[in-house]
N, C-alpha and C positions, 0 to 999 in steps of 0.2 A: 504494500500500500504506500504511496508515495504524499508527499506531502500535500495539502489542497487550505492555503491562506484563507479563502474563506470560510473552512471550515477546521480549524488548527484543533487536534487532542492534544487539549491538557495537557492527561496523564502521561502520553504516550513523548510530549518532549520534556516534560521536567525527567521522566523515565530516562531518554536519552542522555541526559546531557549529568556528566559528575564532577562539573566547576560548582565554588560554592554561590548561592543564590540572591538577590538582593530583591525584593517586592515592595514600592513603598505606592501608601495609598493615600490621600487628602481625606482628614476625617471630614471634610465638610462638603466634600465632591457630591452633587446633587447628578449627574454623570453615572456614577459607576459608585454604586454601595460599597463604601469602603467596610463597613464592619461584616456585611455577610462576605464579599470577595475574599478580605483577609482568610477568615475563620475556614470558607473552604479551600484554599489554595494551601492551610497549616495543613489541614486533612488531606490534604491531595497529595503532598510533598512532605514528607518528616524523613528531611537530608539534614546531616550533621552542617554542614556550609548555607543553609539557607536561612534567611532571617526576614521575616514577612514585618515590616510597621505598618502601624494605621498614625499618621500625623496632624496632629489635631489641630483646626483654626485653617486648615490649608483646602484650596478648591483644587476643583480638576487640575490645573495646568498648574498646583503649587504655590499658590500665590496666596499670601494672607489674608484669608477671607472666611468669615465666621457664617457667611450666609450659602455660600457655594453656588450662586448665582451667578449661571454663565453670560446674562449681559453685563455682570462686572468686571470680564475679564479684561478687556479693552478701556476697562476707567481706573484699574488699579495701575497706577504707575509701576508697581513693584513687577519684575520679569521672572522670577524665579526665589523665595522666599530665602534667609540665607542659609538654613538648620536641613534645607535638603542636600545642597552639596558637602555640608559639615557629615553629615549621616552617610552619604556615601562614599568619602574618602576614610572615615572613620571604618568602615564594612572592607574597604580595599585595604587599610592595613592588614585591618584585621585577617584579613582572609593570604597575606600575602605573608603574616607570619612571622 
């Protein structure tokens, strides 16, 4: 069975792949349910290198925003909150040992 983008399993590439993980989700993402996502992709994937957060205050695209209201994306000056690229250089030492 070969790969098909619009229809990606899950299981079958975190199964693939044995680098360790990094999943972050905006807890205010109106988008994409960061607290059910998280909670099933902990379930889907219980790899020693994988580390799922849910980031609170943050919208879909990361930006500090308590409402998660995608006409705010384009009024928040902020491009990128600064504790997500903190979170994932923190996850690349870590993972780098």
């Amino acid at each position: 069975m070969g790969f098909d983008a619009a229809r990606p399993d899950p299981l079958a590439l975190i199964g693939a792949f044995d680098g360790p993980v990094l999943a972050l989700y905006g807890g205010s993402d109106t988008q994409v349910d960061a607290t059910e996502n998280a909670a099933a992709l902990r379930d889907l994937a219980r790899t020693a290198g994988m580390q799922v957060d849910v980031m609170a205050g943050l919208n879909h695209l990361f930006q500090a925003d308590p409402t998660g209201d995608p006409q705010n994306y384009a009024r928040i000056p902020q491009t990128l909150a600064p504790e997500v690229p903190a979170r994932i250089v923190a996850f690349l030492r870590r993972a780098a040992g």
